[in-house]
Structures are given as structure tokens and as C-alpha cells.
C-alpha positions as CSV (number, residue, x, y, z in Angstrom):
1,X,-21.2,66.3,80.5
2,X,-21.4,69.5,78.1
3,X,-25.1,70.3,77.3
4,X,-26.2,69.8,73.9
5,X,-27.2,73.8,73.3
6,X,-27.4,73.5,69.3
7,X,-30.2,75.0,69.5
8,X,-29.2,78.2,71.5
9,X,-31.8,77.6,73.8
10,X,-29.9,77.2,77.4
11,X,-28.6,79.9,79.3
12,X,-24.1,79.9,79.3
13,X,-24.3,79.6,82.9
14,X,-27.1,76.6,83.2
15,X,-24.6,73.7,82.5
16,X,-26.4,71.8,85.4
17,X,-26.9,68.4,85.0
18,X,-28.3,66.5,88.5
19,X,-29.3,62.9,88.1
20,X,-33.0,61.5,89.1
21,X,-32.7,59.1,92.0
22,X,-32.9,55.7,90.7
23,X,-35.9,53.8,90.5
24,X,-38.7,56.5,90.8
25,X,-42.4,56.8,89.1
26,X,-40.2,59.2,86.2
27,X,-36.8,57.3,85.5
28,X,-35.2,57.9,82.4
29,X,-37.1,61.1,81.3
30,X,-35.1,64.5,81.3
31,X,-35.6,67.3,81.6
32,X,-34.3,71.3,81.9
33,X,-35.8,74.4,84.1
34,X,-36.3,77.7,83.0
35,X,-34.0,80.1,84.6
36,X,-36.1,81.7,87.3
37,X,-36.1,78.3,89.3
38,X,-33.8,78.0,92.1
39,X,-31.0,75.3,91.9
40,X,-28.5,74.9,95.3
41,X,-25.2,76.4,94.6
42,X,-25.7,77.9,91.7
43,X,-27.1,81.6,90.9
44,X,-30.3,82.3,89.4
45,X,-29.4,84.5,86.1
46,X,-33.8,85.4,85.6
47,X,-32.8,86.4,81.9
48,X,-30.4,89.3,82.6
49,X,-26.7,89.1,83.2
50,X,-26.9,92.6,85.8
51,X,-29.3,90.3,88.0
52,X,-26.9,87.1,87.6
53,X,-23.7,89.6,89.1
54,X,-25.7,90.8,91.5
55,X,-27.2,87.6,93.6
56,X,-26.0,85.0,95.1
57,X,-25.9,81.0,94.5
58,X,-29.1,79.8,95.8
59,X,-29.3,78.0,99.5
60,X,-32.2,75.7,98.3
61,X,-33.9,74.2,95.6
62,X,-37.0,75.0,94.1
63,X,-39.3,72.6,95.3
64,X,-40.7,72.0,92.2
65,X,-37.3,71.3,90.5
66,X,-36.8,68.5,93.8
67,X,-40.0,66.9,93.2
68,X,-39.1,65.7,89.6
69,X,-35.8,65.0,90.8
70,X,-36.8,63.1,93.4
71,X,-39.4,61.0,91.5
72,X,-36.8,59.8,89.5
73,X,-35.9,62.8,86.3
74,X,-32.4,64.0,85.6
75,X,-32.0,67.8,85.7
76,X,-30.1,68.7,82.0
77,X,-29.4,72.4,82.5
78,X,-31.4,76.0,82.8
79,X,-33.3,77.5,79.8
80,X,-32.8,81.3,78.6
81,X,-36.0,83.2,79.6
82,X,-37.1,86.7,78.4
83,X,-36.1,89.3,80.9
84,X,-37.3,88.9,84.5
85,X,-40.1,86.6,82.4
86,X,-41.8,90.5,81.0
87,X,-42.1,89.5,77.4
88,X,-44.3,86.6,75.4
89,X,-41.6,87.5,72.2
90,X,-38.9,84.6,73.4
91,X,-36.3,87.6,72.2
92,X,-33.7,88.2,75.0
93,X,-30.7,90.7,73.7
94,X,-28.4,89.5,76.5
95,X,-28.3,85.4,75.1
96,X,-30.1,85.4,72.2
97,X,-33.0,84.0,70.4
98,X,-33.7,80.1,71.0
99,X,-34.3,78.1,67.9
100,X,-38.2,77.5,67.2
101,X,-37.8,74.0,66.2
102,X,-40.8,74.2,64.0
103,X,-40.0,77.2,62.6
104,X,-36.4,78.3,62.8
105,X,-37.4,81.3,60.8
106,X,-39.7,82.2,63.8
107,X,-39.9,83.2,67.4
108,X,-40.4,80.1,69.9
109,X,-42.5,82.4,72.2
110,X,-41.9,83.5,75.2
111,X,-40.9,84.2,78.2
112,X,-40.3,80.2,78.6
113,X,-38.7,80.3,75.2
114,X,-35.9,78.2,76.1
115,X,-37.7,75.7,78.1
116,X,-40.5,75.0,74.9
117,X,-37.2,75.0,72.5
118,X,-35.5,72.3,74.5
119,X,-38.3,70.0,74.5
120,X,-39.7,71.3,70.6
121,X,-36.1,70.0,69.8
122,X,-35.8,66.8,71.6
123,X,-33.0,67.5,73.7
124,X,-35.2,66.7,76.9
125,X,-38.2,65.3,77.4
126,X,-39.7,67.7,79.7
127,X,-39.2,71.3,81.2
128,X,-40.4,73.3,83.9
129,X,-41.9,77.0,82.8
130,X,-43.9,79.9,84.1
131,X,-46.8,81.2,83.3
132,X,-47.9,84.7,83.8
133,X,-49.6,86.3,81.5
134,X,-49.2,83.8,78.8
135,X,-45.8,82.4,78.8
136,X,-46.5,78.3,78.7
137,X,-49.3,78.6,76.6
138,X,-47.9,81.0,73.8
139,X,-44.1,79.2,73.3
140,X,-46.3,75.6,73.5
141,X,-48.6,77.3,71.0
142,X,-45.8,78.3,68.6
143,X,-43.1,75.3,69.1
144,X,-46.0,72.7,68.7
145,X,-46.0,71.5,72.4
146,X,-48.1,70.2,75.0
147,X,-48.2,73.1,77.6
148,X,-50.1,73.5,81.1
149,X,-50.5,76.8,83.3
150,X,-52.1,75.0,86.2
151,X,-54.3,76.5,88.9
152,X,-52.8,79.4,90.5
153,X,-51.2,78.5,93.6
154,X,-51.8,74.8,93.0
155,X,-48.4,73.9,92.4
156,X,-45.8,75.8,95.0
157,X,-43.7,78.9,93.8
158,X,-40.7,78.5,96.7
159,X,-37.4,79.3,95.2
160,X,-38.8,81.3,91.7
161,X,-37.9,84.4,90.7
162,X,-41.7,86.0,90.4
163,X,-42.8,88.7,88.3
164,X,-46.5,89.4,89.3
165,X,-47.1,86.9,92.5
166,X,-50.8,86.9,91.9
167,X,-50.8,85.8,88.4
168,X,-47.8,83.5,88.4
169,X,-47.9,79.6,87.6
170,X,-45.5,77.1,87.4
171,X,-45.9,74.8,84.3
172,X,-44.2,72.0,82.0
173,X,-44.2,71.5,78.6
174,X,-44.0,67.9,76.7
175,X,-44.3,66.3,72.9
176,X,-46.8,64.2,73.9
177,X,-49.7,63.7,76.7
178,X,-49.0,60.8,78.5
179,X,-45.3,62.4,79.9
180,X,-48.3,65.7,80.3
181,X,-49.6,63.4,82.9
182,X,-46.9,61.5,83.9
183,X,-45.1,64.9,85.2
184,X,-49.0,65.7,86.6
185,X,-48.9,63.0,88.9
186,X,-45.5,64.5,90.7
187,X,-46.1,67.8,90.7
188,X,-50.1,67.9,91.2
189,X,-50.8,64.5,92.9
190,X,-52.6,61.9,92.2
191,X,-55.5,61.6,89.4
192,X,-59.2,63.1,90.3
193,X,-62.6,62.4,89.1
194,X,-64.6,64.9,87.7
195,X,-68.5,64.9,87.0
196,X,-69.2,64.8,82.9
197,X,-70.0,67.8,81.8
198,X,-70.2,70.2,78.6
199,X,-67.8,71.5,76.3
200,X,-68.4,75.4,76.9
201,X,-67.2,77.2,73.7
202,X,-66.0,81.0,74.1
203,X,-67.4,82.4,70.8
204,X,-66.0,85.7,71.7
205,X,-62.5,84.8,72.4
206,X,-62.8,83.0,68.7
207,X,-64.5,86.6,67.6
208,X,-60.5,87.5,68.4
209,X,-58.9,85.6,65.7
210,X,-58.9,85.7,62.3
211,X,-61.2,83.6,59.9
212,X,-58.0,81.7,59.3
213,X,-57.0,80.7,62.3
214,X,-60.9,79.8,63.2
215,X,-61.1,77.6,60.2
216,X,-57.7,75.9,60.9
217,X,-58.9,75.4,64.5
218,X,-62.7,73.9,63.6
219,X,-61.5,70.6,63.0
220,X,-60.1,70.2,66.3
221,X,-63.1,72.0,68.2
222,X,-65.3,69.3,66.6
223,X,-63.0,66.7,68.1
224,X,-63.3,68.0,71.3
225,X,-67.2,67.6,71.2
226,X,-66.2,64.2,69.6
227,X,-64.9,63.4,73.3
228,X,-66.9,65.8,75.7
229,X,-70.2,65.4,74.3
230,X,-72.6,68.3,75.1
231,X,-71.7,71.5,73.9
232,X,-72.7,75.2,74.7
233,X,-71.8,78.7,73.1
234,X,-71.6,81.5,75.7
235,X,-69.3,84.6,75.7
236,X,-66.6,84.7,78.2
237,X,-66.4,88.2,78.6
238,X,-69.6,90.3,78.4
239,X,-67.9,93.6,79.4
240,X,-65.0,93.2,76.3
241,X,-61.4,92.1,76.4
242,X,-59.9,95.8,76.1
243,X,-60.8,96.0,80.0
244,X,-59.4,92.6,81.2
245,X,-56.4,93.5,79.1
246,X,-56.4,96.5,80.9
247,X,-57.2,95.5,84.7
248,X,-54.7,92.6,84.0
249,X,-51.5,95.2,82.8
250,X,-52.0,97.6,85.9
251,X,-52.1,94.7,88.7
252,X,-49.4,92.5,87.0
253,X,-46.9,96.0,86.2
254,X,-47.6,97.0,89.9
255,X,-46.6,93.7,91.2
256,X,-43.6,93.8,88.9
257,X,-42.3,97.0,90.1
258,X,-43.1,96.3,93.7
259,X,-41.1,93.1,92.9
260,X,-38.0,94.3,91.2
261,X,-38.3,98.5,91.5
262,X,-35.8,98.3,94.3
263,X,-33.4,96.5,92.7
264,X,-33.7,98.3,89.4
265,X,-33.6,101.4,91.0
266,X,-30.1,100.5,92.5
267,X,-28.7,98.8,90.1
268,X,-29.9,100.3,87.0
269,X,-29.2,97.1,85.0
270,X,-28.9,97.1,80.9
271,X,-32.6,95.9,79.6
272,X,-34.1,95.8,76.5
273,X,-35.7,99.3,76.1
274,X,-39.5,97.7,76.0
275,X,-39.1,95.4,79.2
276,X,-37.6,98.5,80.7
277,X,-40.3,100.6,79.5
278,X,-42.8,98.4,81.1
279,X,-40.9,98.4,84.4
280,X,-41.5,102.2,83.9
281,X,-44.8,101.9,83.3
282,X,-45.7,99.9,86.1
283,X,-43.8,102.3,88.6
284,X,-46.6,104.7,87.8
285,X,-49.2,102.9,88.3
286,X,-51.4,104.1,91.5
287,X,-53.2,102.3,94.1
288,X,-56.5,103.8,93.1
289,X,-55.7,102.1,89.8
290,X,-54.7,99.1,91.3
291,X,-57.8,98.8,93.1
292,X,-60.3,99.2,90.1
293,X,-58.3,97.4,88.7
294,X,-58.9,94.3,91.1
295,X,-62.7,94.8,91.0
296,X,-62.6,93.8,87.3
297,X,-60.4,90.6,88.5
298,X,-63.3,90.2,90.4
299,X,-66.1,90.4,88.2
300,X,-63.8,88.3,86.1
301,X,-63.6,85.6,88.7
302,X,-67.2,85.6,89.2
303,X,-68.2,85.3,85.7
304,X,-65.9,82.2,85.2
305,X,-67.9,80.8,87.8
306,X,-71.5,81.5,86.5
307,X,-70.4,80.4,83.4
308,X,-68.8,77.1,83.9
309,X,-70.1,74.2,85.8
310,X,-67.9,71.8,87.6
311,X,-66.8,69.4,84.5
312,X,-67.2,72.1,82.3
313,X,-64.4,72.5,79.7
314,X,-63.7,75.8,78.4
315,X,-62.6,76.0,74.7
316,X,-61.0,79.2,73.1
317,X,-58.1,79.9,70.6
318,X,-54.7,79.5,72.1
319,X,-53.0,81.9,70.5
320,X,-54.0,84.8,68.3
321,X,-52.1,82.5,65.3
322,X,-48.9,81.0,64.6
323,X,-45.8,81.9,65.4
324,X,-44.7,85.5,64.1
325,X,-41.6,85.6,62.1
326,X,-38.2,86.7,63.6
327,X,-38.0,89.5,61.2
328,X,-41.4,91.6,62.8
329,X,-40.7,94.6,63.6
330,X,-40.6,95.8,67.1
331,X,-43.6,97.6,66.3
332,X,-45.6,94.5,65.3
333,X,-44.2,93.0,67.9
334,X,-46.1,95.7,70.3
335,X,-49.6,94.8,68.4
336,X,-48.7,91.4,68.3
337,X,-48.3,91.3,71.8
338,X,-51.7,93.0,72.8
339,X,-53.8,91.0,71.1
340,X,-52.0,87.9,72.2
341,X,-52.6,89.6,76.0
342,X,-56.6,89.3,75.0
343,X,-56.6,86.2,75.1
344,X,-54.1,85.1,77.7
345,X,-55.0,87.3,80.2
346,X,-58.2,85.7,81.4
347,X,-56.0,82.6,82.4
348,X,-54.2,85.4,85.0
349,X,-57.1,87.5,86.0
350,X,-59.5,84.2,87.1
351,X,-56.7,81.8,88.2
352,X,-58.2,78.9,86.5
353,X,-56.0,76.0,84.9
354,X,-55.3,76.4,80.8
355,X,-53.8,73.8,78.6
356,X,-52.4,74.3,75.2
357,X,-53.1,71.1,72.3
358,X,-50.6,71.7,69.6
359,X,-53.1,69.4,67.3
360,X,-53.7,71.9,64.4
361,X,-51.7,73.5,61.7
362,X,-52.0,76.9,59.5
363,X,-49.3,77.8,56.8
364,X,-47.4,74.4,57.9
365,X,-47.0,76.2,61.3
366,X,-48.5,74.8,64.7
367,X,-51.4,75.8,65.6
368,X,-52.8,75.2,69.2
369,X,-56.1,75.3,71.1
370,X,-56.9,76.0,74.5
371,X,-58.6,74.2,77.2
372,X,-59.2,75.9,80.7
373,X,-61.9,74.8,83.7
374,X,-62.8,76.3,86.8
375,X,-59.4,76.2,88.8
376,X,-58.7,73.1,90.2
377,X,-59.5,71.4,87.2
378,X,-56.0,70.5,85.8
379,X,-56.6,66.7,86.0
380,X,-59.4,67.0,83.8
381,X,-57.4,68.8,81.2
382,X,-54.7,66.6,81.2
383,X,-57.1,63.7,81.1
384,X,-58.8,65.3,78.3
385,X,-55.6,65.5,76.4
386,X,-54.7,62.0,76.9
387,X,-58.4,60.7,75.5
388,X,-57.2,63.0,72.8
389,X,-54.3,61.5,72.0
390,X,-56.0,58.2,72.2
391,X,-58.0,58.7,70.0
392,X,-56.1,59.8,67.5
């Protein structure tokens, strides 16, 4: 059975297609995985042809791939991903751009641009992602999805290509949120019960975006207090986002390069020149640098915690704005990048769980808000979104 890839969005060599077994809890949903998961007997391609020639078929299946299998889903091929995941663009020069359903004149986002294109596009209901520094929530944010970075380490990372192990997530992305939970409920377990507790707005993270964006979003932070209840204004980050952003670049380009210098050293692969610039760039970066650098992860950590109380949900912007459009220079694509890395990086530095809504609009774009907790926390989140949707 030939994939549907209309919409350019899976990669040449991820015509998979492995049915659900019958009769499980997700029967008759589909759905595609991004191509850094593992599938037996066939080589992981992580976005760059030089790594596809290079490696093997894998001997195993990722386990998360296994567990939707197993409850029931049918596997309908592998999604392009930005090089080695190093990008939140959704540009890859090797296979192309995958259609932003919502905006074909705009990037999906990335790096699990084809995973958020399959789903934005109907041509699955579901599909497994990773999240690093960004890369559920900004595609979800742009292709008008449903998107969850869970807890790190909550959900296991056998048989994924990484790029910085301490910040990697594995993640889905649906249309609506009752397949959100549905998926939930394989890959994190059953349902939990939290306390009640506040809806903790992050008036510095909106400080970020423009008055725009803040307007566009206000309707939708009013019906989250709606359905929390009690809200509080605090500021996330006391000590300003230019050092997160900072702490979170050194650790993740140190844990890329100790990751993938070896074989990029031997191999010298063809990359775009900015992912191999920031290969580069994290070669240099010294374990002096590393370690300040973890301190502020730390303070990070411990500041999530003062500020949140179990049942607490966290409320900032999603993205910096809509999608960007295609034509951006690479240039703006650097800025655009940076400040999108302001706000996703707290999600990487404190580990907690961070859920995209794709419930507003600006310019006839989506336009998506973000709800986090202390990590753990997912089932509240995806709770949340289903009262939501409920609602609405």
C-alpha cells in the first residue's frame, strides 16, 4: 500500500505500513513516526541521507512505536525530520519542506515537521514526535495541533536517535483531545488525580510576545480560568530568559556533539550549513561552560518548584506567533529562532510536561497556548484539554 505523501511530509524511504493487532484500547486510529524512532528491519534515515548510508536496519523497535502498535494503531510510514532533530524551521534541504496544512505558504515547524504535517493534513490520526528544545510544541503551534512534550524521562527513549539526552521527550500530536488522551493512556498509563489548584500565569513569558499575539491569546487565557478557577500572576524567570536561553544552548550543543561528533567527524556528511554550524559550535563548548551552565538548569529547576504547587497549571505563550512564512530569510530565520528558544527552552531546562492548545487564531493563522505543571503532571494537562474541548 503506497503512502499517501501529497503533502511531502514522509521521508522516500519510510513506506512502512505495520498493522495494529486487532482488537486493542486504539483500533482503527493511524498513525506515522518521526524518523528518529527505530522500526525492525529498516534503517533509521534521522533527517540526513549520509546518516541513512551509513547505519544499519534496526534490530528492535522503539518501544514506544510497539506500544501503539500493540494497543491496537496501524503504523502508516516515517515522517521527514530536520537534521539529526537541530532545527525548530521544519526546512530539511535533503527531502524538502512538508506542507503546513494551515498555511501552505508557511513553515510547519520543526524538527517534527513531518509528523505535525501528517496529522494537520488528515492522512493519520496520530504521530509520534520529539521534543527537545521545542520541536512538538512549535510544529503543533504552527499546523494547528494538539501537541504534548511529556515529562522528561516519563515516557522511554529505547530505540531514538537522541540529540541532547537530557532534554529529549518523546511526544504525539493529534486534531483533537480525546485521541490526546486516548494515545495518553498507552504510552503514560492509566489516568491520575490531581489536587485543584491555580492557574499560575507567566506574565513574563507573555512580556515576550508582541501585543498581538497577547491580544489574540487573552480570550483563551480567560477560558482557562473559566475551567481552573483561581488564578495567580508570577514571573517564571526572575533572572531573564537571555540566561536560560544561554545555559540551555551550551548543555544541549555539548550533548549533541558528544552524541554525533564522532560520527561527523568520520564521515563528514553534507548538512545544511546552520545545523552544521551548530554542531561546530557545540564542539567548542568547554566543561567549565557546561557546568555553569548546569547550575542555571538548577536554579531553573528549583524555581519551577517554588513557583508552582502540585495542581498548579502553568500558562504562557506557545510560540512567539504564527507560523513564519517560507520565504524568511535565513537571517530571520536565526532571530526567529532565538526568540522562539526563550520560550521553549524552560520546558528542556526544568523537565516538566508542556502542552500546546491550538484554540486561537491571528492573521487567519493558528495560534496556540501553552500549558506546563511540575513534571509528572501530564494527565492533568491532557485532562485540562479535554474539559476544554468539552466545553467548547
Amino acid at each position: 500500500m503506497a503512502l499517501d505523501n501529497r503533502l511531502g511530509c514522509f521521508c522516500p524511504h519510510g513506506d512502512i505500513h505495520i498493522e495494529g493487532k486487532p482488537g486493542g484500547p486504539l483500533s482503527g486510529l493511524t498513525f506515522a513516526a518521526k524518523d528518529l524512532f527505530d522500526i525492525e528491519g529498516h534503517v533509521t534515515g534521522a533527517g540526513n541521507p549520509d546518516w541513512l548510508a551509513t547505519h544499519a536496519p534496526a534490530t528492535a523497535t522503539a518501544s514506544s512505536v510497539r506500544k501503539l502498535l500493540d494497543a491496537g494503531a496501524s503504523l502508516y510510514g516515517k515522517t521527514i525530520t530536520d537534521e539529526l532533530a537541530y532545527s525548530l524551521a521544519g526546512v530539511n534541504m535533503h527531502y524538502g519542506t512538508p506542507v503546513n496544512p494551515a498555511g501552505p505558504d508557511r513553515l510547519p515547524g520543526g524538527s517534527s515537521s513531518g509528523s505535525a504535517s501528517a496529522v494537520a493534513g488528515g492522512l493519520v490520526d496520530t504521530a509520534l514526535g520529539t521534543d527537545t528544545g521545542g520541536s512538538i510544541r512549535v510544529p503543533a503551534n504552527n499546523c494547528g495541533l494538539y501537541g504534548i512534550r511529556t515529562t522528561h524521562g516519563r515516557v522511554a527513549k529505547d530505540g531514538l536517535v537522541p540529540l541532547a539526552d537530557s532534554f529529549d521527550t518523546v511526544g504525539w500530536f493529534t486534531r483533537d483531545a480525546r485521541t490526546m488522551a486516548r494515545i495518553g493512556e498507552v504510552l503514560l498509563g492509566p489516568r491520575e488525580s490531581f489536587p485543584d489548584g491555580r492557574l499560575v500565569i507567566a506574565t513574563d513569558c507573555f512580556d515576550l510576545v508582541s501585543a498581538d499575539v497577547r491580544a489574540a491569546l487573552k480570550p483563551l487565557v480567560d477560558r482557562l480560568i473559566a475551567a481552573v478557577g483561581p488564578r495567580h500572576y508570577a514571573t517564571l524567570n526572575p533572572d531573564g530568559f537571555d540566561v536560560w536561553f544561554a545555559a540551555f544552548r551550551q548543555i544541549q550543543g555539548h550533548e549533541a556533539w558528544q552524541a554525533h561528533g564522532e560520527w561527523i567527524a568520520k564521515t563528514k556528511p553534507k548538512m545544511a550549513p546552520e545545523i552544521a554550524e551548530r554542531f561546530n559550535l557545540g564542539r567548542q563548548v568547554t566543561a567549565e561552560q557546561v557546568a555553569e551552565a548546569g547550575k542555571v538548569r538548577e536554579k531553573a529547576r528549583q524555581r519551577l518548584a517554588a513557583m508552582l504547587q502540585p495542581g498548579d497549571v502553568l500558562c504562557l505563550p506557545a510560540s512567539s506567533g504564527p507560523a513564519p512564512l517560507k520565504s524568511m530569510s535565513g537571517a530571520a530565520e536565526g532571530a526567529y529562532r532565538a526568540a522562539m528558544l526563550k520560550l521553549t527552552c524552560t520546558g528542556g531546562l526544568t523537565g516538566m510536561p508542556q502542552m500546546t492548545l491550538p484554540l486561537a487564531k491571528l492573521d487567519g493563522c493558528p495560534l496556540g497556548i501553552s500549558i506546563a505543571g511540575l513534571p509528572g503532571s501530564d494527565w492533568m494537562l491532557l485532562d485540562l484539554a479535554e474539559k476544554l474541548e468539552a466545553a467548547a
